[in-house]
C-alpha positions in Angstrom: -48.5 17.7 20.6 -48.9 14.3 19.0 -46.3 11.8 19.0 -44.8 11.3 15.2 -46.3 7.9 16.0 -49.4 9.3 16.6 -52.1 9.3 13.5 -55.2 11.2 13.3 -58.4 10.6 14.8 -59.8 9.6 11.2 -57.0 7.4 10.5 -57.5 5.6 14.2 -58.7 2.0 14.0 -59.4 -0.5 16.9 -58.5 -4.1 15.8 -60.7 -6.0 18.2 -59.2 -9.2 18.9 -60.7 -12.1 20.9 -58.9 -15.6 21.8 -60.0 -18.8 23.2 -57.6 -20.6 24.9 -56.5 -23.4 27.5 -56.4 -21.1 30.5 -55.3 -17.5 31.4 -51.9 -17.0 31.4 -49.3 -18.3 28.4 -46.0 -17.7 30.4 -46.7 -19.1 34.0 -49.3 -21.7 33.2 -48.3 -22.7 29.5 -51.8 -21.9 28.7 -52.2 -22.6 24.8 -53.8 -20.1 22.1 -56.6 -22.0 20.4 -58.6 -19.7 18.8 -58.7 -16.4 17.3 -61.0 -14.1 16.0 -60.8 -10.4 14.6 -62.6 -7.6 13.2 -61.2 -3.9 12.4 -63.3 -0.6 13.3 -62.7 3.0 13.4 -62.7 4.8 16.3 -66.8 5.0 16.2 -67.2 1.6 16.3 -68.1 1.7 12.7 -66.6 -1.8 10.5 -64.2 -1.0 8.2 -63.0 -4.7 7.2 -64.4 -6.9 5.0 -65.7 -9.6 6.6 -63.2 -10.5 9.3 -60.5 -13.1 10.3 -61.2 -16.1 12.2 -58.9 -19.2 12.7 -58.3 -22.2 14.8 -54.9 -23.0 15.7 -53.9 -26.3 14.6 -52.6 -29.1 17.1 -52.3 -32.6 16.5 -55.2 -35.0 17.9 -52.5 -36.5 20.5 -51.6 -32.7 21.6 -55.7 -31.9 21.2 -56.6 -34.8 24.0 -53.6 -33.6 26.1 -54.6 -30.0 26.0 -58.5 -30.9 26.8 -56.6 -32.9 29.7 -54.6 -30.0 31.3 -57.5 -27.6 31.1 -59.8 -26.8 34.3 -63.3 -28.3 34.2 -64.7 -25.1 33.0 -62.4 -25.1 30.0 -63.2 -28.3 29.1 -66.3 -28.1 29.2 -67.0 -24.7 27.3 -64.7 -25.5 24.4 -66.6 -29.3 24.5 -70.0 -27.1 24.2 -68.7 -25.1 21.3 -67.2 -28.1 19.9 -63.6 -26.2 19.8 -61.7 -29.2 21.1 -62.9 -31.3 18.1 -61.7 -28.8 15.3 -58.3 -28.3 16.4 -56.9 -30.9 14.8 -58.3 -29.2 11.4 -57.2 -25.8 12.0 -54.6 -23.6 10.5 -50.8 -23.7 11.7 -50.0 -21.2 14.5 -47.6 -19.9 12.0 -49.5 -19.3 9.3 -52.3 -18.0 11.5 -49.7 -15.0 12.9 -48.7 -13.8 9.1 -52.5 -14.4 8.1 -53.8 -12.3 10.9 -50.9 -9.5 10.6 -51.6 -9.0 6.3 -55.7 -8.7 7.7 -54.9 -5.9 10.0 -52.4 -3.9 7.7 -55.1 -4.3 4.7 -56.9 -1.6 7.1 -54.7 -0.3 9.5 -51.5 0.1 7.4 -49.3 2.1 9.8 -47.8 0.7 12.9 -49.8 1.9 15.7 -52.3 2.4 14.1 -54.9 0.8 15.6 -55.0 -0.4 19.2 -56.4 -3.8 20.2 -59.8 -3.7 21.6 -62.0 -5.8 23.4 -62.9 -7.3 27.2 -60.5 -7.8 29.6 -57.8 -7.4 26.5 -54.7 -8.0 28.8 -55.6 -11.8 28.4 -55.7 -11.9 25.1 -52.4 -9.4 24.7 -50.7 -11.8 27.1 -51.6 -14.6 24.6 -50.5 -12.9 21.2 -47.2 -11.3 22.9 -46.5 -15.2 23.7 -47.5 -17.1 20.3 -48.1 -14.2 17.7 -45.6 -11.4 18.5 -45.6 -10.1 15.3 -49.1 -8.8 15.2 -48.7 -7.9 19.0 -45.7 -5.9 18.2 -47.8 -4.1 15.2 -50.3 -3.2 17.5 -49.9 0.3 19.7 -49.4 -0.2 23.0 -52.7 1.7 24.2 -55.7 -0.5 24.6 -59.5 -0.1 24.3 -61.1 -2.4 27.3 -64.7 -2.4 27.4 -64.4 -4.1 30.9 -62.6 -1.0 32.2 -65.3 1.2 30.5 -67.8 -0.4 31.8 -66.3 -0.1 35.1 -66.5 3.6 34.8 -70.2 4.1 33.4 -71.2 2.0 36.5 -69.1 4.4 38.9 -71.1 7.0 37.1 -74.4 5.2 37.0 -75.0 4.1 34.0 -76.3 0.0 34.3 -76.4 -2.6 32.1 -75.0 -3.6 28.8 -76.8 -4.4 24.8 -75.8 -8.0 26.1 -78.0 -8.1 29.2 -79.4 -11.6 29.9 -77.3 -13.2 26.8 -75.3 -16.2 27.6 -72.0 -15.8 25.5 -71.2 -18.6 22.9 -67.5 -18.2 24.2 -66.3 -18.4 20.6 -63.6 -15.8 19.4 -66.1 -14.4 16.5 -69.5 -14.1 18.8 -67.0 -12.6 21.8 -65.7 -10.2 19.6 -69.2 -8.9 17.7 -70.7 -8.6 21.6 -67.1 -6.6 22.1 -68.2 -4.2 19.4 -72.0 -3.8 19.9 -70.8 -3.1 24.1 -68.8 -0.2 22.5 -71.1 1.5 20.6 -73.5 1.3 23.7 -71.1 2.6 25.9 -70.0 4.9 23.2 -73.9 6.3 23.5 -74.2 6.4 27.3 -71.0 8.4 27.2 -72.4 11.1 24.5 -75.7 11.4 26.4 -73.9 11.8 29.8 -72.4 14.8 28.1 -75.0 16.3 26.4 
């Protein structure tokens, strides 16, 4: 029996959710959100937005240069390649970025619980908007959709490789979170063949 919670299987949508940031962890290491990127699907892996949301968070250039500072080498140096560390100072308040990203998802997901936050390895990136945008965490159901932990599985079953094979990631929110999706639908047909 479904939870009153619960919606149907129609009405399901994954909001799939990808952050850049200055480490892993927001609470013990006072890692920083600095990027976010999101688009809404239905269970299928289908779109249902229109378009997307994508924002930087907004720091000062003083606070920009002292994040860059604190990060590890690999940090710095993939948000230098992207050229991340440079736009910060242009982005969008973190504020402003939390009520933004919250109207997006209810626009297609209008019931709390609704959708669930997809993506890889999503408990980073829940870590990161439970810590600086707990309003859209908190909108969110509490189940997850982890391609990482899928993928796991179809391994374990013996199903190799991924639609990303041999693709070095840009490590920005937006191209993180289209490979998220196209991994879905892939594992989403290795699953349905499996069980044919």
């Amino acid at each position: 029996m479904a939870h009153q919670s619960e919606v149907g299987i129609d009405e399901r949508r994954l909001a799939w959710i990808d952050t850049e940031t200055t480490g892993l962890c927001p609470f013990t290491c006072g890692s920083r959100l600095l990027e976010i990127a999101c688009r809404i699907t239905d269970s299928r892996g289908n779109l249902v937005d229109d378009g997307g949301y994508r924002a930087v968070v907004r720091y000062t250039p003083t606070e920009a240069l002292e994040l860059r500072a604190a990060a590890d080498d690999v940090v710095k140096a993939m948000h230098s390649r992207t050229g991340l560390w440079g736009r910060l100072p242009f982005g969008t308040p973190r504020e402003q970025v939390e009520s933004q990203l919250l109207d997006y998802i209810k626009r297609f997901a209008p019931k709390r619980r609704q959708a669930r936050l997809a993506g890889n390895s999503v408990a980073l990136d829940r870590k990161f908007l439970e810590a600086e945008l707990p309003a859209v965490e908190q909108w969110l159901h509490y189940r997850v959709v982890d391609c990482s932990s899928t993928r796991f599985v179809l391994e374990a079953l013996g199903h190799h490789g991924t639609p990303l094979e041999g693709v070095d990631p840009e490590h920005t929110a937006w191209d993180d979170i289209m490979g998220s999706i196209a991994e879905y639908r892939w594992q989403l047909a290795e699953l349905s063949g499996g069980l044919e």
